[in-house]
C-alpha positions in Angstrom: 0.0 0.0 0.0 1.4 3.1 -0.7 1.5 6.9 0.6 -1.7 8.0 -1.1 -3.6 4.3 -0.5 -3.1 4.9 2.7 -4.1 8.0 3.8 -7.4 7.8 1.4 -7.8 4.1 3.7 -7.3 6.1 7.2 -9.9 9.2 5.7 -12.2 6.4 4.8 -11.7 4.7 8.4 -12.5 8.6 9.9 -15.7 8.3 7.8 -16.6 5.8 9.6 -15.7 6.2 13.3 -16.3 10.0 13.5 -18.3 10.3 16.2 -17.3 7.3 18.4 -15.5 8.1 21.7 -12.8 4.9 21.2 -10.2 3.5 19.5 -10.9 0.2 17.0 -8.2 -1.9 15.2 -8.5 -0.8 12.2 -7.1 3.3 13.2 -4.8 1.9 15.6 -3.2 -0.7 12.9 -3.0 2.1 10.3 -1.6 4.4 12.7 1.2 1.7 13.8 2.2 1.5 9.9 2.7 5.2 9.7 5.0 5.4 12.5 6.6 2.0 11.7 7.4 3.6 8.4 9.0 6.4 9.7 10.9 4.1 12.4 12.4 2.5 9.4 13.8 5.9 7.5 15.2 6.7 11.0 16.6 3.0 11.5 14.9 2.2 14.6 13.1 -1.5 14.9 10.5 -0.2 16.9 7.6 -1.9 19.2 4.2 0.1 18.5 1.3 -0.1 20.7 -1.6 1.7 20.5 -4.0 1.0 23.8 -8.0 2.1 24.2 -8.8 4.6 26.5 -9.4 2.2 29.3 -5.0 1.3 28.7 -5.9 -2.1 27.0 -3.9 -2.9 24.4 -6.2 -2.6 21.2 -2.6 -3.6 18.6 0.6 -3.9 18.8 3.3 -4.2 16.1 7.0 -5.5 16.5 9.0 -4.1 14.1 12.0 -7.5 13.3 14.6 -7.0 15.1 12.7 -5.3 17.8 14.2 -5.6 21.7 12.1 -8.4 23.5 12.1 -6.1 26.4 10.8 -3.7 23.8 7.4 -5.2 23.8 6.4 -4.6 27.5 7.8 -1.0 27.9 5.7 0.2 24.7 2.3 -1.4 26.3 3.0 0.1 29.5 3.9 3.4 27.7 0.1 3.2 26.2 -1.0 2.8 29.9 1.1 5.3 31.7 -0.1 7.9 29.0 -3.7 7.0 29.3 -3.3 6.8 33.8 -2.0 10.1 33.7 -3.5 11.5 30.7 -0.4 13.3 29.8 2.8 12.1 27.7 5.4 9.8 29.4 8.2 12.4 28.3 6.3 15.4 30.0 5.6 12.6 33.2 9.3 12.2 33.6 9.9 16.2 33.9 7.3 15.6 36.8 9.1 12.6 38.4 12.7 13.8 38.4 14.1 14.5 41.2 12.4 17.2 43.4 9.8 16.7 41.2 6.3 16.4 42.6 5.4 13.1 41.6 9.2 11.7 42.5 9.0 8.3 42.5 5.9 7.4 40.8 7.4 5.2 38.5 7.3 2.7 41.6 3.4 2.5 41.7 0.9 0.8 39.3 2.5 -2.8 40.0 5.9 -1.4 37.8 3.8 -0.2 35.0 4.5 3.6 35.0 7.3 4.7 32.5 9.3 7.7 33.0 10.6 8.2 29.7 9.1 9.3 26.2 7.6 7.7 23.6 3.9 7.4 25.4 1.4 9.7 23.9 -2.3 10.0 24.3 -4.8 10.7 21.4 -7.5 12.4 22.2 -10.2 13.4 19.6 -12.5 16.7 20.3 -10.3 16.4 23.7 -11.9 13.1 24.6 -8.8 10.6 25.0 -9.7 7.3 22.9 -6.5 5.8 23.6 -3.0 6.1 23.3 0.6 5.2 21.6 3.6 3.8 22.9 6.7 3.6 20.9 9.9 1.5 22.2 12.9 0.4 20.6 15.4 3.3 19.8 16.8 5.8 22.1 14.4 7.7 24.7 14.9 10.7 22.5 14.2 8.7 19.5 10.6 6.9 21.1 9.9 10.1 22.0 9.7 11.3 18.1 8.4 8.5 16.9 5.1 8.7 19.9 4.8 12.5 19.0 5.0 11.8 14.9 1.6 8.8 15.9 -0.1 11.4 18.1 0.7 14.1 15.0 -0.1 12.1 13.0 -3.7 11.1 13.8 -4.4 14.8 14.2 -3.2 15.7 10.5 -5.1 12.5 8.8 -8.2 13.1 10.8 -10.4 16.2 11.2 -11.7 16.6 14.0 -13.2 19.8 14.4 
């Protein structure tokens, strides 16, 4: 599928969901092929989760060569974004050191991550879900969570 085929397939997925308050497979796996694509021009195997809004994995992707530790921390990236409503990288400003929520990392039964690459995506500000990228550098998930939340914001109109 290319460029074109796949936007016109995500517009025609939009069609069809506008209105609903959740994620379903079909966004979240064309969302996970965008940012696997641009994983691969930055040479990062990535793992791509996208969760529902409840933090329940609806798909997740694992690019080959991919860490197996990878697979985990992007899941619990999707949940950590959705717990907190916020993205993992802005969390981790908050849980630094003298931060005010030092330490949370250590709650949720190990699931809270403290680095980026956990995004939520929210449509008419209603969170349906989110992202979680793992596999590169924090600095790398990071861009690729913030291209999938970008991204479902420029395919999808939702004004």
């Amino acid at each position: 599928m290319n460029h074109t085929e796949m936007e016109n397939t995500v517009r025609e997925v939009v069609r069809q969901v506008k209105g609903l308050s959740t994620m379903n497979l079909k966004l979240a796996t064309l969302l996970i092929e965008k940012v696997e694509e641009e994983a691969a021009k930055m040479g990062v195997n990535a793992v791509v989760a996208v969760s529902n809004a409840a933090g329940r994995p609806i798909a997740v992707h694992c690019m080959d060569g991919s860490y197996i530790g990878s697979y985990d921390v992007a899941l619990n990236k999707t949940y950590t974004s959705v717990a907190f409503q916020m993205s993992t990288a802005e969390l981790a400003k908050l849980a630094a050191p003298g931060g005010s929520l030092y330490g949370i990392q250590n709650t949720n039964e190990g699931k809270i991550v403290i680095f980026g690459g956990g995004e939520p995506l929210t449509v008419n500000g209603v969170m349906i879900g989110a992202i979680g990228v793992s596999g590169g550098t924090a600095e790398q998930d990071t861009k690729l969570g913030a291209y999938g939340k970008n991204i479902l914001k420029d395919v999808i109109s939702w004004k």
